[in-house]
C-alpha positions as protocol buffer text, in pm:
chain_id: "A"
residue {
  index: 1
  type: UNK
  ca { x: 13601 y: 12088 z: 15004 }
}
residue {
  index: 2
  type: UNK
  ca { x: 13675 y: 11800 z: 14737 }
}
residue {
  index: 3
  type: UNK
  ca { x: 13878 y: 12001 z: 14564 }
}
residue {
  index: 4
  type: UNK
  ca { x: 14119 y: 12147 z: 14818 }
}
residue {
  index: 5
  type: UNK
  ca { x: 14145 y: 11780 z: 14973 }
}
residue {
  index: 6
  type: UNK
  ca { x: 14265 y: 11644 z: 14646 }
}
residue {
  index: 7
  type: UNK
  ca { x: 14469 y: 11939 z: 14576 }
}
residue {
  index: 8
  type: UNK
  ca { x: 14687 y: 11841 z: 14860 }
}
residue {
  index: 9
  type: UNK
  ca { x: 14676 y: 11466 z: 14784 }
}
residue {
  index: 10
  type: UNK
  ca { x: 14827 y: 11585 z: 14512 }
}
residue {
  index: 11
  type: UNK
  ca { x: 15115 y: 11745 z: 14632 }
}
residue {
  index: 12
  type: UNK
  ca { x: 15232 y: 11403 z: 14809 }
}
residue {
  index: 13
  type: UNK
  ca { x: 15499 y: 11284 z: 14618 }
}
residue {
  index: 14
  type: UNK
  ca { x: 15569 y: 10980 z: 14772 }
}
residue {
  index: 15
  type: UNK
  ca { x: 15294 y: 10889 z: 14998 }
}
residue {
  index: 16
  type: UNK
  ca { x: 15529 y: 10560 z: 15169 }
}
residue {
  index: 17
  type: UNK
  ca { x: 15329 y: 10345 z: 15373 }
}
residue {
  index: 18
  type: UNK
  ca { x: 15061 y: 10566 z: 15418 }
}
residue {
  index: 19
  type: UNK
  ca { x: 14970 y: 10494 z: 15039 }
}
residue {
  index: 20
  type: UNK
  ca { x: 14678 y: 10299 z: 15135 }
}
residue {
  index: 21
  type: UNK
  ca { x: 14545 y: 10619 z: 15309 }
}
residue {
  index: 22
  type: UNK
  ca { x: 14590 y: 10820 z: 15041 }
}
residue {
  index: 23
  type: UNK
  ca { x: 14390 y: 10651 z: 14792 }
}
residue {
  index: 24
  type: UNK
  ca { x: 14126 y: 10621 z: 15017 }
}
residue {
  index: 25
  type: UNK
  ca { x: 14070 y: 10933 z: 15074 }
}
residue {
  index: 26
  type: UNK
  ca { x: 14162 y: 11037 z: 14723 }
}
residue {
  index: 27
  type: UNK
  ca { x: 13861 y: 10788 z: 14655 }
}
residue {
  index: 28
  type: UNK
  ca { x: 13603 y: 10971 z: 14900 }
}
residue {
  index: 29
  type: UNK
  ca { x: 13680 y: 11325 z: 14760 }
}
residue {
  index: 30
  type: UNK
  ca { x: 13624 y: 11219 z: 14381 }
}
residue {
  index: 31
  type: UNK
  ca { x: 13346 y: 11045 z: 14540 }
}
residue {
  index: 32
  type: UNK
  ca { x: 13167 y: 11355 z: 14685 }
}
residue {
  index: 33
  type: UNK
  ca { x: 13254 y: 11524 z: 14372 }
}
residue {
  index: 34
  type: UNK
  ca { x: 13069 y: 11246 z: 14167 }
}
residue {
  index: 35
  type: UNK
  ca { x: 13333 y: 11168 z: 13947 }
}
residue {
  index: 36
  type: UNK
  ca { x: 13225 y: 10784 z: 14031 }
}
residue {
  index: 37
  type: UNK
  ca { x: 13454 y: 10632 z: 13778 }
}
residue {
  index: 38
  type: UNK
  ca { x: 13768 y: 10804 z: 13924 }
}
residue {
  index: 39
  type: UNK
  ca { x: 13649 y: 10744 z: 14253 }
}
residue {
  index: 40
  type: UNK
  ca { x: 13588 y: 10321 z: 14144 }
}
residue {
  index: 41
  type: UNK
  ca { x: 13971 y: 10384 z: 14044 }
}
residue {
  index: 42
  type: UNK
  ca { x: 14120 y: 10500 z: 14359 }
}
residue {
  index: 43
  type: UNK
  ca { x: 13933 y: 10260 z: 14586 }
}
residue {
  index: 44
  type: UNK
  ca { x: 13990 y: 9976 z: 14354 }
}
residue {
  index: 45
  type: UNK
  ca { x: 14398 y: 10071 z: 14379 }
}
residue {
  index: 46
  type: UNK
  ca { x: 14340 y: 10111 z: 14773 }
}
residue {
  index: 47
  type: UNK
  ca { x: 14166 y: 9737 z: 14800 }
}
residue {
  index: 48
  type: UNK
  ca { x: 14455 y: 9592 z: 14607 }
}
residue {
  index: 49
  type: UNK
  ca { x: 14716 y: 9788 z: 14877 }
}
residue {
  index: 50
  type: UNK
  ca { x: 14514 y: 9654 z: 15104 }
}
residue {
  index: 51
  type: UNK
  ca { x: 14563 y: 9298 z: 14978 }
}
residue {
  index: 52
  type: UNK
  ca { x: 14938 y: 9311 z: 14945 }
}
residue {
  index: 53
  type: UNK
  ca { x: 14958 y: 9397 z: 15281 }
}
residue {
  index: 54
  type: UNK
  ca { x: 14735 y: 9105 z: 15399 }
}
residue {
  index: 55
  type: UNK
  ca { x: 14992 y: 8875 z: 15178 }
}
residue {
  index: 56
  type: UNK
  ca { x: 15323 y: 8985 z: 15295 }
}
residue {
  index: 57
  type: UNK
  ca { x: 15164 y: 8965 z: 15720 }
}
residue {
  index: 58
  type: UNK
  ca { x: 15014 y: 8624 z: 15619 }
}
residue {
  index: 59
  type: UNK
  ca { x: 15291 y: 8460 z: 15439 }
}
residue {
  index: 60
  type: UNK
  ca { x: 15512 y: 8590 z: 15705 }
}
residue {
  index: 61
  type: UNK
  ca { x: 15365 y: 8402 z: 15964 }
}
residue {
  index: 62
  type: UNK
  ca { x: 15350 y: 8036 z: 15750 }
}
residue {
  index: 63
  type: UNK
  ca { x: 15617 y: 7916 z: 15958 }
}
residue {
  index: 64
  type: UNK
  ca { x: 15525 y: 8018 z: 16341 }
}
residue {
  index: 65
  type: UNK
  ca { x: 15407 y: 7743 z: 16555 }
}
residue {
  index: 66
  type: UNK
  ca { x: 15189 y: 7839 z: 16842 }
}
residue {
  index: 67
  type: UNK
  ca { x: 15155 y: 7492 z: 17016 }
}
């Protein structure tokens, strides 16, 4: 089942903003295949998605008052 699931993972050329997604679950199939290192890889490149995302919402909202 790891296999077929990164098979089509593969296929995505351009994954847009479901990128995040992607990796993650690109991470859980390497994962249950127990290529750890890979999976390390994948999640590691999902957390820093993650992260970006988290910046651009957060620095968006610097200049908002709610009073």
């Amino acid at each position: 089942m790891p296999d077929q699931a990164l098979a089509e993972l593969a296929e995505i050329r351009d994954p847009g903003e479901f990128e995040f997604e992607c990796r993650l679950l690109r991470g859980e199939a390497l994962r249950e295949r127990q290529d750890y290192w890979s999976a390390i890889l994948s999640f590691e490149q999902a957390q820093a998605i993650q992260d970006r995302k988290s910046t651009r919402l957060n620095s968006s909202h610097l200049g908002i008052s709610y009073a």
